[in-house]
MARSEDO-292789 format. One line per 5 residues: number of its first residue (from 1); their letters; for each residue x, z, y negated of N, C-alpha, C. Coordinates in steps of 0.02 Angstrom, whole numbers. Layout:
<nodes>
NUM	A	X Z Y X Z Y X Z Y  ...
</nodes>
This chain:
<nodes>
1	XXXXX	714 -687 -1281 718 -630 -1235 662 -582 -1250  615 -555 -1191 584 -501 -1199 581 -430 -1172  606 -403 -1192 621 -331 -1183 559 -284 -1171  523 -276 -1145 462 -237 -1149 441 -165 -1109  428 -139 -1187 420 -53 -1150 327 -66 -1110
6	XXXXX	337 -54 -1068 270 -62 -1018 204 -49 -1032  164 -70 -1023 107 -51 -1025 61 -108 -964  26 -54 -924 30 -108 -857 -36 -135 -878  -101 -127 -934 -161 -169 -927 -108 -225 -969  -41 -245 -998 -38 -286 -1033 20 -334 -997
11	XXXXX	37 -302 -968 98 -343 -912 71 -380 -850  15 -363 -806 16 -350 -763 -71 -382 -742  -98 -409 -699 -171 -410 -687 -173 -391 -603  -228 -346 -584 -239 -324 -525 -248 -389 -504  -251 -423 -432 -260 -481 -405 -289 -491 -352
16	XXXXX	-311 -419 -298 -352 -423 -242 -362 -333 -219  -402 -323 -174 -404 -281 -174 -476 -228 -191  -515 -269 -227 -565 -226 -223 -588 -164 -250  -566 -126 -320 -553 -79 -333 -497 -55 -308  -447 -59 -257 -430 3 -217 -354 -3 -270
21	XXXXX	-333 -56 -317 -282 -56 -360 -289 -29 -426  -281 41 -449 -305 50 -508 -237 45 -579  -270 61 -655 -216 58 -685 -249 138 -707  -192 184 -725 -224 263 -728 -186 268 -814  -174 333 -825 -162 357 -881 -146 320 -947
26	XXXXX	-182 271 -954 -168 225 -1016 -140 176 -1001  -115 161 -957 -106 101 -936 -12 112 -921  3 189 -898 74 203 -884 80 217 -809  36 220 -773 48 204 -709 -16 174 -657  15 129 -614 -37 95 -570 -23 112 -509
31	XXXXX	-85 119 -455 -83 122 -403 -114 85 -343  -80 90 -294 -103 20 -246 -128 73 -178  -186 54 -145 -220 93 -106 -229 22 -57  -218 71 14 -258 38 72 -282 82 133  -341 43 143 -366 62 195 -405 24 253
36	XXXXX	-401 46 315 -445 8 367 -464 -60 343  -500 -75 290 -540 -142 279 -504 -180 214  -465 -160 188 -425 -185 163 -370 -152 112  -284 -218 98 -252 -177 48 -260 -188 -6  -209 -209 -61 -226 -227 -133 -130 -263 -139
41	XXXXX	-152 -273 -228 -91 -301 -263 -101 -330 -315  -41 -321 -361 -50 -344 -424 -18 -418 -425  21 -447 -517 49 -484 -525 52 -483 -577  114 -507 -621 140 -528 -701 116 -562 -728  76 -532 -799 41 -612 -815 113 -658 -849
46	XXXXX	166 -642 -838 216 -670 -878 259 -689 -819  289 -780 -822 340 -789 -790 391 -778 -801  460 -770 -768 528 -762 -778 560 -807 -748  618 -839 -789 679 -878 -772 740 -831 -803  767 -783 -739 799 -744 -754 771 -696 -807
51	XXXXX	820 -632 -754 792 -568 -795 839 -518 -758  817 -460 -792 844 -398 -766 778 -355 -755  752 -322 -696 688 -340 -686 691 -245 -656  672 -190 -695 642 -132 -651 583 -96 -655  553 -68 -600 522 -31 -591 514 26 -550
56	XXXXX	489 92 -550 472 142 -526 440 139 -480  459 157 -418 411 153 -359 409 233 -346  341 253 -309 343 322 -259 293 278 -190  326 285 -141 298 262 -89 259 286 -61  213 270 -2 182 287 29 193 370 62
61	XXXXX	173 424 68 209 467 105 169 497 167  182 537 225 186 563 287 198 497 318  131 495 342 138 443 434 123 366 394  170 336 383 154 277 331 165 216 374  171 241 464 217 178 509 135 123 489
66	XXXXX	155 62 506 123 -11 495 109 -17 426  120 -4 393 101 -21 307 172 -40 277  150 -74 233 221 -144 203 197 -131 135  242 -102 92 239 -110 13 302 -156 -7  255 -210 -33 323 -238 -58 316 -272 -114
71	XXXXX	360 -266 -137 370 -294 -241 449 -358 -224  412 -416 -253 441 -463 -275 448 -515 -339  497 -545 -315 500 -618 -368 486 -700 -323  434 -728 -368 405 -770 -335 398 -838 -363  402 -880 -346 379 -953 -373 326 -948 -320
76	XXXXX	289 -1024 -352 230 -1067 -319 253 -1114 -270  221 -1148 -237 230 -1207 -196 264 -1219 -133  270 -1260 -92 301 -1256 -45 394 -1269 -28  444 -1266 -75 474 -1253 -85 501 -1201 -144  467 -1139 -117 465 -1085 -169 554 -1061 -170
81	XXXXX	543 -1011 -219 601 -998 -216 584 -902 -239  609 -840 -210 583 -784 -219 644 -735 -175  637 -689 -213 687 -622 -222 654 -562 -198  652 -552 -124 618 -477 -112 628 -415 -109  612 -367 -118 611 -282 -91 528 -286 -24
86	XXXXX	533 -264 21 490 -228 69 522 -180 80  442 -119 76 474 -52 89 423 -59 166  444 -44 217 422 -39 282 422 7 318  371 46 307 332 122 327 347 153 403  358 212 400 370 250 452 330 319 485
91	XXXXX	335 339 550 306 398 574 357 444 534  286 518 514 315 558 453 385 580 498  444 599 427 506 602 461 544 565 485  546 504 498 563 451 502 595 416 437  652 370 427 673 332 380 628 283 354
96	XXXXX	607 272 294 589 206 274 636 146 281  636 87 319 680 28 306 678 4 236  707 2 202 697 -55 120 724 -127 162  695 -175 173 685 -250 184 711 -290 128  736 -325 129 767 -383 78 776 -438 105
101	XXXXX	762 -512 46 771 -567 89 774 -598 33  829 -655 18 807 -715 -33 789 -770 -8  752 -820 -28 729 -869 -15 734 -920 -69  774 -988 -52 780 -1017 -100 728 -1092 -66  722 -1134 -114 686 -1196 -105 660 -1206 -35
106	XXXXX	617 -1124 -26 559 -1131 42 610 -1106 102  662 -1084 92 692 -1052 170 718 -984 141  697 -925 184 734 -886 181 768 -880 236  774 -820 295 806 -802 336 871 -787 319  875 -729 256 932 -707 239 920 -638 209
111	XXXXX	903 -587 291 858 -529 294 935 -485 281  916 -430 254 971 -364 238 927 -308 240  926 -242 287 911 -206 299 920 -131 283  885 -99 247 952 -36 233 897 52 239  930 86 265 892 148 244 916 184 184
116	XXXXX	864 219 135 887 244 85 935 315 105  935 347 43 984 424 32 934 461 14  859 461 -5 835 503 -34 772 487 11  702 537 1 667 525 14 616 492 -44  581 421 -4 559 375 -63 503 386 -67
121	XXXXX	472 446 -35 405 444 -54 383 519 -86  437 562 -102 444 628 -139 429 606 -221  468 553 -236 486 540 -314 458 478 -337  489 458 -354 470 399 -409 564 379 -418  586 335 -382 647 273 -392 653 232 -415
126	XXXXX	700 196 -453 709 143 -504 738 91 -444  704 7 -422 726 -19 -389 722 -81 -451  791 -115 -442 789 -173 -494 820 -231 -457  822 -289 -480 806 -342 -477 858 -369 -530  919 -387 -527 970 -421 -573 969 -513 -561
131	XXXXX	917 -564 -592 931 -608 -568 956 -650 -629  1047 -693 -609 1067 -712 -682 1097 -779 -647  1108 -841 -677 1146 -892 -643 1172 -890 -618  1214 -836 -608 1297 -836 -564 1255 -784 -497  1227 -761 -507 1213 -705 -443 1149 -683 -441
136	XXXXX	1109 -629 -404 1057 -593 -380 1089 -525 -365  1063 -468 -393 1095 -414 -372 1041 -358 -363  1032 -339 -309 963 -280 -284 1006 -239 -311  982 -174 -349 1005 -100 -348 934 -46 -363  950 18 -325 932 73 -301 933 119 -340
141	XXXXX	907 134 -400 923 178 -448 1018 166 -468  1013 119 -482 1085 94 -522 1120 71 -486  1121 88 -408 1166 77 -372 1155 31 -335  1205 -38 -328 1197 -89 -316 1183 -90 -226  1149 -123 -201 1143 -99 -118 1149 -203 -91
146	XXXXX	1151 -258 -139 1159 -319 -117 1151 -367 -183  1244 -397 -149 1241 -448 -180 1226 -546 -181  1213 -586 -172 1185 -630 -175 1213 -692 -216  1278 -721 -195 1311 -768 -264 1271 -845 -270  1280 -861 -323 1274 -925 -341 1332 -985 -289
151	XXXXX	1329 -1003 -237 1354 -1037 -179 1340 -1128 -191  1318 -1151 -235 1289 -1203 -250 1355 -1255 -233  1388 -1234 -259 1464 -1274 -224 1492 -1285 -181  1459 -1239 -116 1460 -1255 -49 1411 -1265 -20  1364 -1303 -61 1301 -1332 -32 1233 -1251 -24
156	XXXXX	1259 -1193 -45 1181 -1141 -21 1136 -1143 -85  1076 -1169 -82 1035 -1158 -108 1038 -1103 -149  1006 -1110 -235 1018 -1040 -263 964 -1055 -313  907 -985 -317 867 -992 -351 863 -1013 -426  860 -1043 -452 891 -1065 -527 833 -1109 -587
161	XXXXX	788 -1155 -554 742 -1207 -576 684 -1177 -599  646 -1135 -524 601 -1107 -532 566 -1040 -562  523 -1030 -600 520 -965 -660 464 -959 -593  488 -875 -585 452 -838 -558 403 -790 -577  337 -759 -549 302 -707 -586 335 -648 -533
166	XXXXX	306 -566 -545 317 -521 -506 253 -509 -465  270 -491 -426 202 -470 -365 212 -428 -314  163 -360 -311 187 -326 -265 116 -295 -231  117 -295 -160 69 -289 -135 56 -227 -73  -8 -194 -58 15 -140 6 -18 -163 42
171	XXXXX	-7 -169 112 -67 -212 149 -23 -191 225  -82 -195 267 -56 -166 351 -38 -207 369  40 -210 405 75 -248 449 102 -231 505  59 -188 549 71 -161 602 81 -192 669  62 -255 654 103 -295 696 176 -319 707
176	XXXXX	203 -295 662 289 -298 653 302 -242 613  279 -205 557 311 -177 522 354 -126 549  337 -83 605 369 -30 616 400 -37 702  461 -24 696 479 -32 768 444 -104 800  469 -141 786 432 -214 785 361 -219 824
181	XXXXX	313 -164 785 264 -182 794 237 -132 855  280 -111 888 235 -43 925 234 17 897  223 27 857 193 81 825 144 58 767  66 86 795 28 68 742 28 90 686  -38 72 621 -31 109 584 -107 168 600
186	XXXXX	-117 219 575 -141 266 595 -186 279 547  -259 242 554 -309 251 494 -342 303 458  -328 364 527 -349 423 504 -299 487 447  -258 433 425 -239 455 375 -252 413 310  -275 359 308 -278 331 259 -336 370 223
191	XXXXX	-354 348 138 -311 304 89 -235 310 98  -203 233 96 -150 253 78 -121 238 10  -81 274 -21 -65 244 -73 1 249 -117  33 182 -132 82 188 -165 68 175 -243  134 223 -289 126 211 -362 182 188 -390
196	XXXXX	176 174 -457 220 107 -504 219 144 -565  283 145 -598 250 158 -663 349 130 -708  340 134 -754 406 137 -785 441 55 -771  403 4 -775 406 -48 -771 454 -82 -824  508 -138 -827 532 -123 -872 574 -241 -864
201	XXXXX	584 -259 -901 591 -340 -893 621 -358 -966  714 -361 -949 753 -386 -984 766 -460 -973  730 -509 -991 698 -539 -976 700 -635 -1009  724 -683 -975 684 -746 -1010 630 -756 -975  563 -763 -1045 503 -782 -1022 489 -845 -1033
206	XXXXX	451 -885 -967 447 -964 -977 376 -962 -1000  368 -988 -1068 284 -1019 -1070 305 -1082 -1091  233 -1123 -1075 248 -1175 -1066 304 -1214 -1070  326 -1211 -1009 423 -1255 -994 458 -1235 -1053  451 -1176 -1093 509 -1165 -1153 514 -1089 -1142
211	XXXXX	602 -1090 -1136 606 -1010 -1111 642 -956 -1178  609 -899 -1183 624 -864 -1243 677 -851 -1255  725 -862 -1222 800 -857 -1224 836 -929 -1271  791 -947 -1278 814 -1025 -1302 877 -1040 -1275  924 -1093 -1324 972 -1130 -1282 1024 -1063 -1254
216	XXXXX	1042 -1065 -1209 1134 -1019 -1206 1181 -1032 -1250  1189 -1075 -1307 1216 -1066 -1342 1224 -1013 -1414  1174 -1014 -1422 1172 -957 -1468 1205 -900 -1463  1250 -866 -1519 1294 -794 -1509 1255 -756 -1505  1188 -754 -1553 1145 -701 -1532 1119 -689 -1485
221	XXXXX	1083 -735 -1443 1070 -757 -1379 1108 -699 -1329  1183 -719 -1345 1229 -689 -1294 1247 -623 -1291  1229 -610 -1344 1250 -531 -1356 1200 -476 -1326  1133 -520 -1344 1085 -479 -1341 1050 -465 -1267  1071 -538 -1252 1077 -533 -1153 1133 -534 -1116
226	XXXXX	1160 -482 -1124 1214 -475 -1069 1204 -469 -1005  1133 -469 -982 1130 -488 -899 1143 -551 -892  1137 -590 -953 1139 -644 -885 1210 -682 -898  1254 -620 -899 1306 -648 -870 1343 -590 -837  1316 -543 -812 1341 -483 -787 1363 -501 -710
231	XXXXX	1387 -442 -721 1420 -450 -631 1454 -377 -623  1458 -342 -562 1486 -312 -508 1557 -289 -529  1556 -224 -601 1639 -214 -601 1686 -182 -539  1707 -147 -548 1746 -110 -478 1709 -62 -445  1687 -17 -499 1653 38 -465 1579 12 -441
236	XXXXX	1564 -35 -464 1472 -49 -438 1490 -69 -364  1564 -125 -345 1584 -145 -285 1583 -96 -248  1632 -29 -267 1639 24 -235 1557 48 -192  1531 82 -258 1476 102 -222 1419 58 -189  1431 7 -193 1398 -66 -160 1434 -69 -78
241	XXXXX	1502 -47 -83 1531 -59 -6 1512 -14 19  1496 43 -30 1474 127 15 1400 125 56  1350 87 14 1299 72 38 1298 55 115  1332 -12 104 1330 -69 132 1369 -45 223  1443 32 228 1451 50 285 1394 95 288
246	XXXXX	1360 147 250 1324 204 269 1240 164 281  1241 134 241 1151 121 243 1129 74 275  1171 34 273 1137 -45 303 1123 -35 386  1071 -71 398 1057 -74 473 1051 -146 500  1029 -183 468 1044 -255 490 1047 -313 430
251	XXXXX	1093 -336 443 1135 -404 445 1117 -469 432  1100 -519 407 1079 -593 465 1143 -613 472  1196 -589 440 1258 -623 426 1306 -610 487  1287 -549 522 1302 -522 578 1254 -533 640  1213 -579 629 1180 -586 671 1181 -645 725
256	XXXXX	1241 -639 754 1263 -712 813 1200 -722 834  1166 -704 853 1089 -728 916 1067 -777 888  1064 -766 824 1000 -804 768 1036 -861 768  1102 -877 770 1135 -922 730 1181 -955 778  1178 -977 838 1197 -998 873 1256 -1062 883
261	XXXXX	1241 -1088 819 1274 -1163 781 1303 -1136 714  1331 -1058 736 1375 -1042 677 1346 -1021 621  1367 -958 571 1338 -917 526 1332 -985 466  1291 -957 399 1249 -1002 356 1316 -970 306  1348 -1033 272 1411 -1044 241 1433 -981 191
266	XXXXX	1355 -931 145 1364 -898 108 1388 -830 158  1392 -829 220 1406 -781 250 1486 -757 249  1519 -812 241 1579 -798 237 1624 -797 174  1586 -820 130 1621 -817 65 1584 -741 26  1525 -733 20 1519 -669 -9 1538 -588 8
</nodes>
């Protein structure tokens, strides 16, 4: 298991972008810039097979409509398997959407939509990433906003094989991002830029096919990672259902149009 207090020149390598991704005060916070001719984005130099995974975001702020910040979990190849947050920019005053989707062995289309409680581009928010055998759990500065079970027994795909890196990128998607795409993004405000800092990965790291967690048998092992067997006591449900009537805006699970030949099996059991 690696536990690591952050430091982003040592976690982390810029990956496109052009300058416009910098690492600032010692390497305790990074920032992702875009403009007109292009965005940016980083990535982990470290994979994960399971983790408990946070970081600090401050988003984009005023007129941020067509710009897409989004931080994920990712495999390679064409049956990838990856765990998202998109934050999907708005005219100033306007809600940010937070976007979510898992994708297991190359399919997602298992979108959850939600507006936050705070404004995300005033502060700096803890968005994490709980991914453990039994489940996937997004939360919002602690508070759980989606859960995600291990369904393997009724045939749903569940991320499990593949060790993922992190990657998060800002880049214009004004062709869908905002109000599906009629509302541009508005260059004469750019640079734009979102920041990261407080990065944080409770964590098995895979190097070469051997993961630092060694076997699950070990007591020490178990003690010392209690994510990865955590789960959803009463009150995380609670404030998880609170989310889920006040914040959420769309569904796929609620989404008859899409699904015409009947909702996708994890819809009804989670």
């Amino acid at each position: 298991m690696v536990a690591s207090a952050s430091n982003f020149y040592n976690d982390f390598d810029i990956t496109w972008g052009d300058g416009r991704a910098r690492i600032l005060n010692n390497g305790q916070l990074l920032t992702l810039g875009l403009d007109k001719a292009s965005g940016s984005g980083f990535q982990s130099r470290n994979q994960y097979l399971f983790g408990k995974i946070d970081m600090q975001l401050k988003l984009v702020p005023g007129n941020s409509a067509g710009t897409v910040t989004a931080y994920y979990l990712s495999s390679k190849g064409s049956t990838w398997d990856e765990i998202d947050f998109e934050f999907l920019g708005n005219l100033s005053g306007d809600p940010y959407i937070l976007h979510t989707n898992v994708f297991s062995q190359g399919k997602g289309n298992r979108e959850q939509q939600f507006y936050l409680w705070f404004d995300p581009t005033a502060d700096f928010h803890t968005y994490s990433i709980l991914w453990n055998p039994q489940r996937i759990i997004f939360s919002v500065d602690g508070t759980p906003i989606r859960e995600f079970k291990n369904l393997e027994s009724v045939g749903v795909p569940f991320p499990k094989n593949q060790a993922m890196r992190i990657y998060s990128s800002l880049w214009n998607a004004d062709d869908w991002a905002t109000r599906g795409g009629l509302v541009k993004t508005d260059w004469s405000q750019a640079p734009f830029t979102a920041s990261y800092r407080n990065f944080n990965a409770n964590a098995c790291v895979l190097s070469h096919g051997v993961s630092s967690c060694g076997t699950n048998s070990s007591p020490s092992a178990s003690r010392t990672n209690s994510w990865l067997s955590d789960e959803l006591d009463s009150t995380s449900q609670e404030r998880l259902q609170w989310v889920r009537k006040n914040y959420m805006i769309y569904n796929y699970c609620t989404d008859a149009k899409r699904f015409p030949q009947g909702f996708p099996p994890e819809c009804s059991l989670s």
